[in-house]
C-alpha positions as a printed NumPy array, in Angstrom:
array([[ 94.191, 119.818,  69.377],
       [ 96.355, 120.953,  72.541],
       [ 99.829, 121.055,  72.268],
       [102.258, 119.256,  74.868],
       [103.321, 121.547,  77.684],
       [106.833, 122.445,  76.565],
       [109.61 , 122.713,  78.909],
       [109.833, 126.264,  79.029],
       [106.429, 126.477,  79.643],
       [106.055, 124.087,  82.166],
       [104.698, 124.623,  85.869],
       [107.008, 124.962,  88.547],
       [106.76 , 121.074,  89.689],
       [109.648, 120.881,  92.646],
       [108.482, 118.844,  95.821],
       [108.975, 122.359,  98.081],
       [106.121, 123.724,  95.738],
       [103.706, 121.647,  95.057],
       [103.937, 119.547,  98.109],
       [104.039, 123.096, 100.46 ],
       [101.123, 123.743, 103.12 ],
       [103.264, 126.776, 104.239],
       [101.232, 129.64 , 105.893],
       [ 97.849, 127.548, 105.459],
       [ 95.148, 127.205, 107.91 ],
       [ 94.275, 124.084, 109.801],
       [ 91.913, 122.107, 111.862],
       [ 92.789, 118.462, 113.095],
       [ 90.304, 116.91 , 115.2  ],
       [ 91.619, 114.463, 117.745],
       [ 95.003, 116.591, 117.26 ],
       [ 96.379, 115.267, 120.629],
       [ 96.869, 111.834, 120.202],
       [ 97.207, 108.957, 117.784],
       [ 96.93 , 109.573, 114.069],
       [ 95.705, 113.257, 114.877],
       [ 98.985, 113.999, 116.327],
       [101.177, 112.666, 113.635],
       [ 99.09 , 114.738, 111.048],
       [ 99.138, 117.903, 112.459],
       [102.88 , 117.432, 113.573],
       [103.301, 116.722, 110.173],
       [101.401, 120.321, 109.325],
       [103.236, 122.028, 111.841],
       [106.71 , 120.831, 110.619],
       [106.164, 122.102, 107.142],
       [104.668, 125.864, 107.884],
       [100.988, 125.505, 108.353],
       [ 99.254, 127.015, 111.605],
       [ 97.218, 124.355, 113.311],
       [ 94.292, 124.331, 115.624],
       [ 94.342, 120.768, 117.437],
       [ 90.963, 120.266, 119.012],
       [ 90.377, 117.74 , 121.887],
       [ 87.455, 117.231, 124.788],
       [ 90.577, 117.059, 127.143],
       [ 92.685, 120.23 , 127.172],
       [ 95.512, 120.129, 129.575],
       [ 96.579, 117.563, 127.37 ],
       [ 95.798, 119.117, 124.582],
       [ 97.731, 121.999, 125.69 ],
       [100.856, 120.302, 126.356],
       [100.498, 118.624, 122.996],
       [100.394, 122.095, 121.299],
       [103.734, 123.27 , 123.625],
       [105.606, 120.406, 122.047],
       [104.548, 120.896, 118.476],
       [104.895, 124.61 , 118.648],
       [108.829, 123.879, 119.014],
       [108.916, 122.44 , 115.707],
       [107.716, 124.802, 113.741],
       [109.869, 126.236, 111.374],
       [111.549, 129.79 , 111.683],
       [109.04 , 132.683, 110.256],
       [106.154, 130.493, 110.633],
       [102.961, 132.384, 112.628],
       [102.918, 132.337, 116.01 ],
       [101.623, 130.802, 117.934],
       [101.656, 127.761, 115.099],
       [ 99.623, 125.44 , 117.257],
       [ 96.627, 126.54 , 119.25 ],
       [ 94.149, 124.302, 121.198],
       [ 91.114, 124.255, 121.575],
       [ 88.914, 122.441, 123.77 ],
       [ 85.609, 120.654, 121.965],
       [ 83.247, 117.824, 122.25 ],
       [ 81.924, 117.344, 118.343],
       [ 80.167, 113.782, 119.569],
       [ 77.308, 116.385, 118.874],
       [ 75.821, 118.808, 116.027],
       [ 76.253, 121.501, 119.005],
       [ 79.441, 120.395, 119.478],
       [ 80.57 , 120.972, 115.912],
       [ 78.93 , 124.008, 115.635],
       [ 80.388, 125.632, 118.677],
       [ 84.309, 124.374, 117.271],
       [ 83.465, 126.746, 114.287],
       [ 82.516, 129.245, 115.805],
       [ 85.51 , 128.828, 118.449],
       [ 87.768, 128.773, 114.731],
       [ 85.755, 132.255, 113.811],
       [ 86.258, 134.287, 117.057],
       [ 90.081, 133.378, 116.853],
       [ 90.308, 135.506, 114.085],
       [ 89.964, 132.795, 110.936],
       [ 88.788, 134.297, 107.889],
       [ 89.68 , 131.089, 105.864],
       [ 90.002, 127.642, 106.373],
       [ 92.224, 125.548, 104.27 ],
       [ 92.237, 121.989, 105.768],
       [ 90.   , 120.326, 107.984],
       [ 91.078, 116.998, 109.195],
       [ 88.008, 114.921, 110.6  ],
       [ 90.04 , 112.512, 112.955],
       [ 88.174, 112.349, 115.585],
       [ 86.636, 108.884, 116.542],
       [ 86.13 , 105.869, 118.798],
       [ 85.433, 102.238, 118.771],
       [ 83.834, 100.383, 121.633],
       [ 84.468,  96.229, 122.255],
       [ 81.748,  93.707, 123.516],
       [ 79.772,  90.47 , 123.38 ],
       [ 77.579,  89.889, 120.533],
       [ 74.988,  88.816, 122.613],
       [ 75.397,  91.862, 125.185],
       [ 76.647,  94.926, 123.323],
       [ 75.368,  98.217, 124.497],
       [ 72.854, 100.54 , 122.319],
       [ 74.253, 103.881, 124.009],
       [ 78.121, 103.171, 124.305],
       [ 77.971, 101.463, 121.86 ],
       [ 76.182, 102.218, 119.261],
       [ 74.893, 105.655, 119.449],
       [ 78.349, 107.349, 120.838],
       [ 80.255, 105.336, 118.221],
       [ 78.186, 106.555, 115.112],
       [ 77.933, 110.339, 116.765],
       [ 81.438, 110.767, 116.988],
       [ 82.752, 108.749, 113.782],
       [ 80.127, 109.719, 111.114],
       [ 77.735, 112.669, 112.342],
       [ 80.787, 114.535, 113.648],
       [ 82.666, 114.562, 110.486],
       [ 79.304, 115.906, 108.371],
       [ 78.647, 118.592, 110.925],
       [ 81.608, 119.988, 111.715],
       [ 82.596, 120.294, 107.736],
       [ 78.937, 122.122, 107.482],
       [ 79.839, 124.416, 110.238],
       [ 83.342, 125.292, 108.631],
       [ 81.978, 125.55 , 104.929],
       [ 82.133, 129.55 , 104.902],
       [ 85.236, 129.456, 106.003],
       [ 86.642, 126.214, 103.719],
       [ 85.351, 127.917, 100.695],
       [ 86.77 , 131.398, 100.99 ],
       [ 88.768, 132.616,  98.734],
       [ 88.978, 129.202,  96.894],
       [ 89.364, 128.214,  93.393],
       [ 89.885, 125.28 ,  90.987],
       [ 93.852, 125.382,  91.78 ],
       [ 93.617, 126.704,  95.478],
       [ 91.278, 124.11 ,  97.023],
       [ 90.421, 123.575, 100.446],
       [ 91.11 , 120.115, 101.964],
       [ 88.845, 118.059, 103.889],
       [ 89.968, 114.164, 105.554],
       [ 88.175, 112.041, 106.566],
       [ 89.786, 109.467, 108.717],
       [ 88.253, 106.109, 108.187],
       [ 89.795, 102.743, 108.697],
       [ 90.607,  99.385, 106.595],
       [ 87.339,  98.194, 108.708],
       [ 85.478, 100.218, 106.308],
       [ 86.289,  97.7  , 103.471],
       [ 87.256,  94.407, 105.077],
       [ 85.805,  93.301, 108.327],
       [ 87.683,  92.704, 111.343],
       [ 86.811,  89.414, 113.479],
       [ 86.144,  88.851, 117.11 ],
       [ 88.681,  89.604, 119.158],
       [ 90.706,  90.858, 116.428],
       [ 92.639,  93.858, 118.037],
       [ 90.956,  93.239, 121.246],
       [ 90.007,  90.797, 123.871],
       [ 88.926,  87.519, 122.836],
       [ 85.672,  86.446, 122.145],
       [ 84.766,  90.568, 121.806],
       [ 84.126,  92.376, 118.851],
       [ 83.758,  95.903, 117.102],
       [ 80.736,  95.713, 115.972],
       [ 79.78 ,  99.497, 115.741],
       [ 83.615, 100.74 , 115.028],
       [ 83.37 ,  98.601, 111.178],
       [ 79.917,  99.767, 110.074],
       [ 81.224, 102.984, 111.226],
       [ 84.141, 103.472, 109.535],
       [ 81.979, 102.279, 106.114],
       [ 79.601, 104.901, 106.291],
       [ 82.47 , 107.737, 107.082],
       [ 83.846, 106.946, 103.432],
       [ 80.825, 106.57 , 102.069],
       [ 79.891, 109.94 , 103.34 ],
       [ 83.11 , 111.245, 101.906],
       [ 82.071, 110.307,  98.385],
       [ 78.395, 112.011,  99.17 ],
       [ 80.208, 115.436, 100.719],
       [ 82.815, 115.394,  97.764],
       [ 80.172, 114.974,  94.593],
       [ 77.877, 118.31 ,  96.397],
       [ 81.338, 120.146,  98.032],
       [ 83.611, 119.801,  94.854],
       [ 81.877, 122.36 ,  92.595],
       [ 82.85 , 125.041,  95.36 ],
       [ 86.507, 124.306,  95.388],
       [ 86.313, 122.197,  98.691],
       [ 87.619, 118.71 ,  97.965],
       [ 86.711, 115.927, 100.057],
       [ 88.485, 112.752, 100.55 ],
       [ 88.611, 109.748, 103.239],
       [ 92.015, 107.726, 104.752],
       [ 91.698, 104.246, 105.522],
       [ 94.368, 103.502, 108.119],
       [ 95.525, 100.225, 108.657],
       [ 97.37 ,  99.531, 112.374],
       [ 99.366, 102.462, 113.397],
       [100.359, 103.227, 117.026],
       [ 97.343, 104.505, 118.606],
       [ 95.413, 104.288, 122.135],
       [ 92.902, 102.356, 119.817],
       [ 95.738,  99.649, 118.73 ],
       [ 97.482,  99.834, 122.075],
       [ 95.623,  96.543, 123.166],
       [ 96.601,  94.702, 120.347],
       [100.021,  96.287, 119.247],
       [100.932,  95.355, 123.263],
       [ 99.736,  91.699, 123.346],
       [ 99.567,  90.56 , 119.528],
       [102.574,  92.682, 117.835],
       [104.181,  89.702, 116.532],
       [101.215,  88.673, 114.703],
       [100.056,  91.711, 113.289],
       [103.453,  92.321, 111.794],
       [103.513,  88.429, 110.522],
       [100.109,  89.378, 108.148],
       [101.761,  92.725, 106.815],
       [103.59 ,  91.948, 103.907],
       [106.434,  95.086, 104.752],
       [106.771,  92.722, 108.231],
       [106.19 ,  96.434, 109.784],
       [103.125,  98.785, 110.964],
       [102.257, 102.146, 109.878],
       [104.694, 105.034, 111.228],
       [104.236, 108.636, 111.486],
       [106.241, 109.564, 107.836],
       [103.633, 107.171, 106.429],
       [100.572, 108.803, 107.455],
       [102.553, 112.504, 107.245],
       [103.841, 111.871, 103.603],
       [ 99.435, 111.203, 102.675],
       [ 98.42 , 114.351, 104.507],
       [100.991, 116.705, 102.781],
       [ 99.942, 115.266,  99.569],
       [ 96.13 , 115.378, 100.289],
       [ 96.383, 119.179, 101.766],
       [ 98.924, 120.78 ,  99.174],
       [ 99.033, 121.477,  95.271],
       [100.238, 118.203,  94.368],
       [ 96.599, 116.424,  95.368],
       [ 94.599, 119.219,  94.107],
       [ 93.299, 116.99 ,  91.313],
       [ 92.062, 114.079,  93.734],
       [ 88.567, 113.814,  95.062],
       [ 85.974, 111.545,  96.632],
       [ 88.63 , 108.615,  97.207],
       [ 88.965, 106.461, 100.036],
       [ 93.055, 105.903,  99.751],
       [ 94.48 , 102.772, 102.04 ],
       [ 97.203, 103.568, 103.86 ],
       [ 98.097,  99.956, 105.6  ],
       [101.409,  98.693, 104.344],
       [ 99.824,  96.057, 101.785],
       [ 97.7  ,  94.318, 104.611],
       [ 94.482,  94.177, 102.436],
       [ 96.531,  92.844,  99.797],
       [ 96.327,  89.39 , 101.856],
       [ 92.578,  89.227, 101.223],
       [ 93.352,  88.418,  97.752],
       [ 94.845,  84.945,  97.122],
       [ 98.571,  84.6  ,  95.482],
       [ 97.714,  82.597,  92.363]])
């Protein structure tokens, strides 16, 4: 029978080790804005080097400027690098890779998958192209590509306590539907975005049983409201109401979406795979009726 782990033989378990992602490699799609910006801010701040990728680059660029200054001292520089990409197609992954590769990359040790749009309409008149096809392109074929096209990279010089780390950014849509008009106009509705987001974390449990086995661990976030151009809409004309259903009376922030990634891409998550973990403040919690 195993013995207990003694103290003197204990690992070294201090938050500064097992929670450190200094002088890893990353990849945050969408790195520019929103959620993607927190995270690799977030990255950046604790010693990682980050690639931010974005269709629009002068943005991108300035984003990369800012996030460059805090970086800590003896980090790798440049710490931030953008790169411009469109992965709305398999091409489009494919060509981020190999962007990744001729920088120099021999490993990868995070990708973040963030990356995504919704698009609003009428039941009765909502678009097949905009919204249907773009929508699913972007937030589910993106996210299975692009980790395809990295794989050489995520699995070098891996191993079942050195992992690579793969998000996928979902949403609380993925589990509980959203109604009409519910962080948009009235009488519209998401009806691409929520099927969407369900088959993201559904392909996170597919990638992470196949991807696991080779030290590349695969796992979803599902966000609830955080500041966002997605949420702008609603955080701007329904703020008071989406912080009367949260039961912390607040949205999310960036140190709550920061404080998932750290764990997710450093030792201390090495041992967590194929989940879809809810970041929202206790929202879905509402769903369920107090007995």
């Amino acid at each position: 029978m195993p013995k207990d782990v003694s103290p003197e033989t204990m690992p070294e378990l201090s938050s500064s080790h097992i929670f450190s992602v200094k002088g890893k490699v990353a990849l945050v799609t969408g790195g520019g804005s929103g959620l993607g910006k927190m995270m690799a801010t977030a990255l950046v701040r604790n010693g990682a080097k980050v690639y931010i990728a974005s269709r629009k680059i002068d943005e991108l660029k300035k984003q990369a400027e800012a996030m460059q200054k805090l970086a800590p001292s003896g980090s790798a520089s440049p710490s931030v690098i953008a790169l411009q990409a469109d992965v709305g197609s398999k091409a489009g992954c494919y060509a981020l890779a190999d962007a990744i590769k001729s920088a120099g990359e021999k490993s990868l040790d995070i990708l973040v998958n963030n990356s995504g749009i919704t698009w609003g309409g009428m039941l009765d008149d909502f678009p097949e192209e905009k919204g249907w096809d773009k929508v699913f392109h972007l937030n589910v074929k993106s996210q299975f590509y692009l980790t395809v096209a990295l794989l050489p990279l995520l699995e070098a010089g891996k191993s079942n306590t050195k992992q690579a780390s793969v998000i996928n950014i979902a949403s609380t849509a993925a589990i509980a539907p959203i109604a009409e008009g519910g962080l948009g106009e009235p009488g519209t509705g998401t009806w691409s975005y929520q099927p969407s987001k369900a088959a993201s974390l559904h392909l996170t449990r597919t990638m992470a049983n196949s991807l696991s086995e080779k030290f590349v661990l695969v796992n979803a976030i599902l966000p609830g409201v955080f500041p966002s151009r997605m949420t702008s809409y609603a955080l701007t004309n329904n703020k008071e109401i989406l912080e009367g259903v949260q039961p912390t009376g607040r949205t999310g922030t960036p140190e709550d979406i920061a404080g998932l990634t750290l764990l997710l891409c450093s030792r201390a998550g090495a041992h967590i795979v194929g989940q879809g973990i809810v970041v929202d403040g206790g929202q879905m919690l509402q769903f369920v009726p107090k007995l």
